[in-house]
C-alpha positions in Angstrom: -39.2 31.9 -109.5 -40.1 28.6 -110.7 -38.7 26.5 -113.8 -41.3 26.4 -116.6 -40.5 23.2 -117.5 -39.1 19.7 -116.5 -36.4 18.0 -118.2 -37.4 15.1 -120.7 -35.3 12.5 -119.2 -34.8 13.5 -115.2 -33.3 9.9 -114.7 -30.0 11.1 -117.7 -30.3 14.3 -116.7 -29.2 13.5 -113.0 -26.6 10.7 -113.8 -25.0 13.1 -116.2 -20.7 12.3 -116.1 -18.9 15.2 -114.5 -17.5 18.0 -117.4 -14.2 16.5 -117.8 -15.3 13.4 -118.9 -16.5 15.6 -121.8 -14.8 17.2 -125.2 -14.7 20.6 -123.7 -16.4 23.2 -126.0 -13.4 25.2 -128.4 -13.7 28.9 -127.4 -13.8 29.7 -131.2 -16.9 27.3 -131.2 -18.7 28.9 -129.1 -17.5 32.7 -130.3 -18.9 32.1 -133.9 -22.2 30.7 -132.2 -23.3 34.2 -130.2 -21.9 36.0 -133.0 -24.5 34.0 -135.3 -27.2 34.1 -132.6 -26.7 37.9 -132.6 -27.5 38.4 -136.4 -31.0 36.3 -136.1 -32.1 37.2 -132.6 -35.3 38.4 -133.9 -38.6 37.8 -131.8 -37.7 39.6 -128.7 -36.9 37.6 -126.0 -39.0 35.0 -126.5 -37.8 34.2 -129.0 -34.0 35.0 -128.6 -34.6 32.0 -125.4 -36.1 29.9 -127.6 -33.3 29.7 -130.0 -31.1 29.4 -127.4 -32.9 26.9 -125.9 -33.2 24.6 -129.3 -29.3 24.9 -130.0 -27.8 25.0 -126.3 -29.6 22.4 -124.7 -31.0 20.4 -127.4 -28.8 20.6 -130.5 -25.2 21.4 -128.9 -26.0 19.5 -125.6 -23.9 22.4 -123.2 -26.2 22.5 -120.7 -29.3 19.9 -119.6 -32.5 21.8 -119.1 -32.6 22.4 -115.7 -29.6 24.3 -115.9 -30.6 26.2 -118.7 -33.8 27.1 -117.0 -32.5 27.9 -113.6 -30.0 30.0 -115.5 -33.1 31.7 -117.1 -34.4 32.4 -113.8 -31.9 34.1 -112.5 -31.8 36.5 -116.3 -35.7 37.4 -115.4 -35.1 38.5 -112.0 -32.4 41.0 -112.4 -32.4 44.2 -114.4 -32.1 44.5 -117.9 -32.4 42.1 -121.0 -32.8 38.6 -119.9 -32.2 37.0 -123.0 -28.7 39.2 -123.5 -27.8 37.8 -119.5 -28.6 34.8 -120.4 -26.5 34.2 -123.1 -23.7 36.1 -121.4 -24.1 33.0 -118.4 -24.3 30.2 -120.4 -20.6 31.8 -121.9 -19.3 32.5 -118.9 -20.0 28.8 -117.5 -18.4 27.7 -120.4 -15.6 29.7 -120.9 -15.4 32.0 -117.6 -15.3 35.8 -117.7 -13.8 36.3 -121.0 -16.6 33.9 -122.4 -18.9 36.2 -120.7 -17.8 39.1 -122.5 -17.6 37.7 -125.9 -21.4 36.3 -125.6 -22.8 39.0 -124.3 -21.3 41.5 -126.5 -21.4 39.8 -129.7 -25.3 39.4 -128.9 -25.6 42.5 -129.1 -23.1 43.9 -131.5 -25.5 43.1 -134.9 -27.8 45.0 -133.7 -25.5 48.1 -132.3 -23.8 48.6 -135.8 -27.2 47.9 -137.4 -29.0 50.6 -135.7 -26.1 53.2 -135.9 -26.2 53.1 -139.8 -30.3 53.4 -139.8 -29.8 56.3 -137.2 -27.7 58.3 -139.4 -30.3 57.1 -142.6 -32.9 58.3 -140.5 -31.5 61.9 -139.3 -30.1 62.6 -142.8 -32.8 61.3 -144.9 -35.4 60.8 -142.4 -37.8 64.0 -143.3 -38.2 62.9 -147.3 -41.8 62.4 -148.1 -41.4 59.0 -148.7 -40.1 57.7 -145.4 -42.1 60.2 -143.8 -45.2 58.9 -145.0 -43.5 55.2 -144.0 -42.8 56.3 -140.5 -46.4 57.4 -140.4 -47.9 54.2 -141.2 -44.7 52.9 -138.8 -46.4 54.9 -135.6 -49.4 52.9 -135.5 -48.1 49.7 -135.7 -45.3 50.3 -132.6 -48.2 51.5 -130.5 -50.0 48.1 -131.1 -47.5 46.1 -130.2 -46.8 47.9 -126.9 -50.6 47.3 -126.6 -50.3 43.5 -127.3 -46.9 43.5 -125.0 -49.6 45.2 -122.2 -52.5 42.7 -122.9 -50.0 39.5 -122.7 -48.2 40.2 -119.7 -51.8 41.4 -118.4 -53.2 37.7 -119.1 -50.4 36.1 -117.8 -50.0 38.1 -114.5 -52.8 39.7 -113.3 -54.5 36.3 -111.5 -56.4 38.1 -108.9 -57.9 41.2 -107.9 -54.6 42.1 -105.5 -52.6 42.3 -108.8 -55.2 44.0 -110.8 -55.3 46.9 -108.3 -51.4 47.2 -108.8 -51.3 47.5 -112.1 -54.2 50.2 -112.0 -52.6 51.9 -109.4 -48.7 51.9 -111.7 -50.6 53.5 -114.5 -52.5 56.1 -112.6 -49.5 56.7 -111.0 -47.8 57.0 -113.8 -50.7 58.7 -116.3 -52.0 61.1 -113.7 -49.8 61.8 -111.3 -46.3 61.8 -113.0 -44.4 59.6 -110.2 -41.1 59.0 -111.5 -40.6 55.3 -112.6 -38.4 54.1 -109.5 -40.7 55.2 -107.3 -43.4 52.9 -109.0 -40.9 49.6 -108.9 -39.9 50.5 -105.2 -43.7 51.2 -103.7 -44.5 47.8 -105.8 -41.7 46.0 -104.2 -42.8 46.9 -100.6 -46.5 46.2 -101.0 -45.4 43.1 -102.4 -43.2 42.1 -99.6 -45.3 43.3 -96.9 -48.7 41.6 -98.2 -46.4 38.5 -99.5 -46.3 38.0 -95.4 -50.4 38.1 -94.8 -51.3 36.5 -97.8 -48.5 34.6 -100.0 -51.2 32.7 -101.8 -52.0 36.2 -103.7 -48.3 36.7 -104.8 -47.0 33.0 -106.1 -45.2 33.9 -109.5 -47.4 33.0 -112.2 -46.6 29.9 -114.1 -43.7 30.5 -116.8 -43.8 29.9 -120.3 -41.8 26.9 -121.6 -38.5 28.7 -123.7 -39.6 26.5 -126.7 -43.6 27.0 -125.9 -45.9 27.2 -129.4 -46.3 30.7 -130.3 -42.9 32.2 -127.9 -39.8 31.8 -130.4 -38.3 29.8 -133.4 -39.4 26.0 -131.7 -42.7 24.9 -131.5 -42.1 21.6 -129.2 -39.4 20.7 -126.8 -37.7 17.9 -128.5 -36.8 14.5 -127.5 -33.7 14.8 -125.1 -30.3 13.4 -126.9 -28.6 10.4 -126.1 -25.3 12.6 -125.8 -24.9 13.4 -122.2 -25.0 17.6 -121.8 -21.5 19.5 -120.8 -22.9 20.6 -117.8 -25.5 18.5 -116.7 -27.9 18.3 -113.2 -25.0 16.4 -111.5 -21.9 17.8 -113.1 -19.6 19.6 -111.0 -19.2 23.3 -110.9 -16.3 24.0 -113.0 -13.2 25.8 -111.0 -14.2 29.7 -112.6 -17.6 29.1 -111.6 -16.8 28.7 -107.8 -17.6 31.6 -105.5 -14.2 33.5 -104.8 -14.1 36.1 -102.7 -10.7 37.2 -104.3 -12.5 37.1 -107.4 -15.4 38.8 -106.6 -13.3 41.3 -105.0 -11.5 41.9 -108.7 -14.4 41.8 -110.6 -16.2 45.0 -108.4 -12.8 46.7 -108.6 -13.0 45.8 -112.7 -16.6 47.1 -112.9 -16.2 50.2 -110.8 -13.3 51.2 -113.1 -15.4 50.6 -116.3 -18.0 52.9 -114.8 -15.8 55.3 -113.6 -13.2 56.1 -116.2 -15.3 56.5 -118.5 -17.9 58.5 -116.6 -14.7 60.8 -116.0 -13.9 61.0 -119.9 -17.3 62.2 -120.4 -16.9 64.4 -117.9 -13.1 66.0 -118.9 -14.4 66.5 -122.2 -17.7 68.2 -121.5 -17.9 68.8 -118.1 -20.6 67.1 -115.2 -23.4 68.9 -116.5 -22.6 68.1 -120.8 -24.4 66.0 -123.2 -22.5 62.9 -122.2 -21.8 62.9 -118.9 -25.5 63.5 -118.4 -26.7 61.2 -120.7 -23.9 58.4 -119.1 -25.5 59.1 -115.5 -29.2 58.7 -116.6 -29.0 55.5 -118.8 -27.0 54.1 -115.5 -30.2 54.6 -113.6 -32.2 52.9 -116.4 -29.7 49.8 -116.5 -30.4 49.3 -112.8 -34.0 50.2 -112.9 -34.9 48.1 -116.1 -37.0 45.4 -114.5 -39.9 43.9 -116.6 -38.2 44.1 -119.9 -38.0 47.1 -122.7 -41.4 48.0 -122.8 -41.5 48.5 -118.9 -38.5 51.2 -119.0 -39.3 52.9 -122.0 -41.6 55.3 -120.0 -39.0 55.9 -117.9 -36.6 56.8 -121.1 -39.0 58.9 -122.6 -40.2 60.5 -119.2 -36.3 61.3 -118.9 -35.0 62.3 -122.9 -38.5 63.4 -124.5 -39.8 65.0 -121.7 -36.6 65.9 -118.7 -33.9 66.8 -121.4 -35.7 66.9 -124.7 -32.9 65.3 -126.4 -35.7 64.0 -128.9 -39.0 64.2 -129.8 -41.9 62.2 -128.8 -42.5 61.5 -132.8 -39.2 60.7 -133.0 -39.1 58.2 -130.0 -41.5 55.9 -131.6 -39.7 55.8 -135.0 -36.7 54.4 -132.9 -38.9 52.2 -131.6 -40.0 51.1 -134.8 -36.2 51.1 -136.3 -35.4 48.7 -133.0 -38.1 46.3 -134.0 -36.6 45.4 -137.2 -33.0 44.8 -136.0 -31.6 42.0 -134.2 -31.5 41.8 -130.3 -32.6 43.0 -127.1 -35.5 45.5 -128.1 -33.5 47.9 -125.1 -31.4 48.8 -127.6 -33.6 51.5 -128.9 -31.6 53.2 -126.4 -29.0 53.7 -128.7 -31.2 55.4 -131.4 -31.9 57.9 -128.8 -28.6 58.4 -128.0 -27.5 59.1 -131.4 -30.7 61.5 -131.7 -30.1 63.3 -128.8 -26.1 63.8 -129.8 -28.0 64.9 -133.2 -30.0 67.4 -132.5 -27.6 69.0 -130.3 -24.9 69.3 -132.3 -27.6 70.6 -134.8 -28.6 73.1 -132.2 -25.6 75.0 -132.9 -25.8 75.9 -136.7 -27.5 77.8 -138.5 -30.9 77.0 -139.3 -29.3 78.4 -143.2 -26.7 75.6 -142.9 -28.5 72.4 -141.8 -31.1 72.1 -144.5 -29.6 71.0 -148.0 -31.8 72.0 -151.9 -33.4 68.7 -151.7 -36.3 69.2 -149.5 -36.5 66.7 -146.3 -32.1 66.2 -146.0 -29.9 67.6 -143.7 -27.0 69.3 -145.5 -23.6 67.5 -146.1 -21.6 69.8 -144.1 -24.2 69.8 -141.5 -24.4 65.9 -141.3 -20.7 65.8 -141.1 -20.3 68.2 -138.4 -23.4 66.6 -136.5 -22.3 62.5 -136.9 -19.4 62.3 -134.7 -21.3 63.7 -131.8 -24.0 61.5 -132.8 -22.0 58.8 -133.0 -20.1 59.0 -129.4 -23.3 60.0 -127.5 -24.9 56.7 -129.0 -22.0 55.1 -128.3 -21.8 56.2 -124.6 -25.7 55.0 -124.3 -25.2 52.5 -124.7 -21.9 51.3 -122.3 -23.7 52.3 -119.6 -27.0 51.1 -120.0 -25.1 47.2 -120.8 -22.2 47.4 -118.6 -24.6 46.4 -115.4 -25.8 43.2 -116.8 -22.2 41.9 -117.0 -21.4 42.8 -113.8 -24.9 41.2 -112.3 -23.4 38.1 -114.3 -19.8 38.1 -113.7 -20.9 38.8 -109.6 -23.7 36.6 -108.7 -23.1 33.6 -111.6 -21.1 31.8 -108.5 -24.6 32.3 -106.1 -26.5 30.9 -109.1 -26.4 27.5 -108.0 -27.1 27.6 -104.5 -29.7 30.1 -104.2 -32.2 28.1 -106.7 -36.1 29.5 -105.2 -36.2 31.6 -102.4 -39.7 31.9 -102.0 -38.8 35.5 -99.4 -38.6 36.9 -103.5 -41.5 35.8 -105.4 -43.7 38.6 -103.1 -41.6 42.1 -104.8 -41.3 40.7 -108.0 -45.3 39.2 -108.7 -46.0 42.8 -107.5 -43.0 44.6 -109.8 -44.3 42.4 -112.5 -47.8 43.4 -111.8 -47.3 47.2 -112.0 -45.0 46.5 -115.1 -48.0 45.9 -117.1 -49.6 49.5 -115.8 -46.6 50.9 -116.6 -46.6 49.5 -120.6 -50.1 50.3 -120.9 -48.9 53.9 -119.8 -46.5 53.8 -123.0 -49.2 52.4 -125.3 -51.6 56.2 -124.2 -48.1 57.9 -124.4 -47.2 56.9 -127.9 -51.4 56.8 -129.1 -51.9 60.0 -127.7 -49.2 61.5 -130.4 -50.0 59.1 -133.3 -53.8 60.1 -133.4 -52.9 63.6 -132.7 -49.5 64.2 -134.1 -50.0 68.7 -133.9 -50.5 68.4 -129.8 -54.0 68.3 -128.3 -54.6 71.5 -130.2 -54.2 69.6 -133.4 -56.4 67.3 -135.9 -57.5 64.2 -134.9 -55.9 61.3 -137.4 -58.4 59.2 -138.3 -56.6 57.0 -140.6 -53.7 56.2 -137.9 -56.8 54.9 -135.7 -57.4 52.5 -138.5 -54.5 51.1 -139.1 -53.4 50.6 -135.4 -57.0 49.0 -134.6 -56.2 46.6 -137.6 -52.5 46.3 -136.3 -53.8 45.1 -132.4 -55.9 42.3 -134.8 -53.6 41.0 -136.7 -51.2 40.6 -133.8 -54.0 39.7 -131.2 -56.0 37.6 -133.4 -54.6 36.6 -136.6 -51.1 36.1 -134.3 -48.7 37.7 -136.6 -45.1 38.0 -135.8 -44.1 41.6 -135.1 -41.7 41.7 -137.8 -44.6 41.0 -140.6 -46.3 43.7 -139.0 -43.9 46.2 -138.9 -43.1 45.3 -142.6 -46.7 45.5 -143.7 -47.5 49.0 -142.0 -44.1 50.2 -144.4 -45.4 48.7 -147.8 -48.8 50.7 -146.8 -46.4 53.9 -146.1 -44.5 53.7 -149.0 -47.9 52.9 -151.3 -49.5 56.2 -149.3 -46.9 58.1 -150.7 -47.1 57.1 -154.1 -50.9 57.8 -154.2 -50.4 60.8 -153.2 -48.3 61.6 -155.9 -49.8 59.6 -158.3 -53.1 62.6 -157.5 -55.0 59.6 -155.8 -55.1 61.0 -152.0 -55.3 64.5 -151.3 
């Protein structure tokens, strides 16, 4: 893939001193910086680059911008969250692999402990009128920004009619048909390799938007380039723990097959190959691999697999995750830990009496119930989410040493302009998955919910239009919610 953008001074940028001539940067420095980037890594990622972007290159001067972007690069073509890879590179450059561990799980740590504690709100609480009637006004409003996610990624990839026909052919595939979701990346890949060869004109990656571009994230401009050389600069030499090693490599595959294994086998002692966790460990392994495109790309997979496969949740109850997701920091994946804790939830629910989970007040799960439910909850969220992360720092710790050498191979642009192209077929699948239960939330046997129509055709103009940020959006369709509710029992809505 291309860089998106040039840096702003290539004659500094190449002359740039080698690292040692610089103050290297204090591991404690750099800890308390993705720990703070992990509490206000809203703006999905976007915006999580862009921040990056303003305080790594520009403000803190680690790396120039070539690096940064070439960095980036590499984050977009592998699996999983890009902006969570890419901060895990840029600390394990800096600081080797335990700098790659501390950035890439304090990114997303915010977020994790965030969304346990509205998880539990949620299942306890989370059938009271009042956020009832907030998660209604919540559904619309998720389902138009998976419609905006669509129409973006449409715009910015679908350049000819080659690409067009991809993307129809991932969501009929998809709608109609019921393919599984590998199956759609793989057939992409192939046509785009094979066609790639007759006509490579059709499949050049579309151009990439600047990290700091107006409209993506927290900058507007790319600023002025600092006198103060970067850390690790166009010319600077490739620090000793960034070197390929086979020795190392060797150590790191033996590390990562143990943190896959071991636990896998916990799982497994406790419950057995066919239980809760083990199965839920095996299928969000397949999404960490399979996660190309971003969140909204995989999310049909997830739902095809614990909605509809093992009914661990409910459709309705999917896109409140979603929702819960949008208003935390971090990678938007990890909605994947909602489910988690909803799928240990309602199977450990599953087991008690229908008598003992429902408490006086109408709309809570009991005490004893919640008590007896949470632990499972807990673990099952917790093992989520292990295995869905645990690739993306091994694709880091593994290939961070090829980083440098491989720069564009051109033999890739073919599967992943055609991967990218049935992406946005695939999100557009979501967007009828998650209208098709707002507008009719009783089943296609049900009434038709004109007021949810309403409010997510006013929620796709506001953010296609009027350009709001998601998280205005998602706060506006809960102050409409909550007011529902209060006209209702104020006698003013029926």
């Amino acid at each position: 893939m291309t860089p998106s953008a040039k840096p702003s001074d290539p004659a500094a940028e190449s002359s740039a001193a080698p690292a040692s001539s610089h103050r290297p940067v204090p591991f404690g420095e750099a800890a308390r910086y993705w720990l703070e980037l992990g509490l206000i890594s809203f703006g999905g990622p976007a915006g999580q680059v862009a921040l990056m972007h303003s305080e790594v290159v520009e403000r803190r001067r680690w790396l120039s911008e070539r690096r940064f972007l070439h960095a980036l690069n590499y984050a977009m073509v592998l699996p999983g969250p890009e902006a969570q890879q890419l901060a895990t590179y840029i600390g394990w450059l800096l600081h080797g692999i335990p700098g790659a561990l501390v950035a890439g799980s304090l990114f997303i740590l915010p977020s994790l402990l965030l969304l346990l504690l509205l998880s539990a709100v949620y299942a306890i609480w989370g059938q009271l009128p009042l956020l009832v009637s907030v998660f209604w006004a919540l559904k619309p409003a998720v389902t138009a920004i998976v419609i905006q996610a669509a129409w973006r990624l449409g715009r910015r990839t679908l350049h000819n009619p080659v690409l067009l026909a991809l993307a129809v052919l991932a969501f009929a595939g998809l709608t109609l048909f019921r393919l599984p979701f590998p199956l759609i990346l793989l057939t992409a890949a192939v046509i785009g390799w094979l066609a790639a060869r007759w006509r490579p004109q059709l499949f050049s990656p579309s151009r990439q938007a600047s990290p700091a571009a107006p409209g993506q994230g927290a900058g507007t401009t790319v600023m002025p380039v600092a006198e103060r050389l970067p850390l690790h600069g166009d010319a600077t030499p490739t620090p000793a723990h960034a070197r390929f090693d086979r020795r190392r490599l060797a150590l790191i595959l033996l590390a990562g097959f143990a943190a896959l294994v071991l636990p896998l086998a916990l799982v497994s002692g406790v419950g057995g190959w066919d239980g809760l966790l083990t199965t839920m460990a095996r299928f969000f392994s397949r999404v960490a691999v399979f996660s190309f495109g971003g969140a909204y790309a995989v999310l049909p997979y997830v739902a095809q697999g614990a909605v509809e496969q093992h009914q661990w949740l409910s459709a309705s109850q999917m896109i409140d995750g979603l929702a819960l997701g949008e208003t935390t920091p971090g990678p938007l994946i990890m909605v994947v830990t909602f489910v988690g804790f909803m799928g240990g939830w309602n199977t450990a629910l599953a087991t008690l009496d229908a008598d003992a989970t429902t408490s006086l007040a109408a709309g809570t799960t009991s005490l004893a119930a919640a008590a007896t439910a949470l632990p499972l909850a807990v673990l099952a969220a917790l093992t989520v989410t292990w295995f869905t992360f645990l690739p993306s720092f091994l694709f880091i710790l593994a290939g961070g040493p090829l980083v440098e050498a491989s720069r564009e191979d051109i033999r890739l642009s073919g599967p992943l302009t055609a991967i990218t192209a049935a992406v946005v077929g695939v999100i557009a699948n979501l967007a009828v998955f998650f209208a098709g239960h707002v507008l009719w939330p009783d089943g296609a046997g049900g009434g038709f919910d004109p007021a949810a129509l309403a409010l997510m055709a006013a929620a796709v103009v506001a953010l296609l239009r009027w350009r709001w940020p998601v998280l205005r959006l998602i706060l506006t369709a809960a102050l409409i919610g909550a007011g529902r509710q209060l006209a209702i029992w104020a006698g003013l809505l029926g």
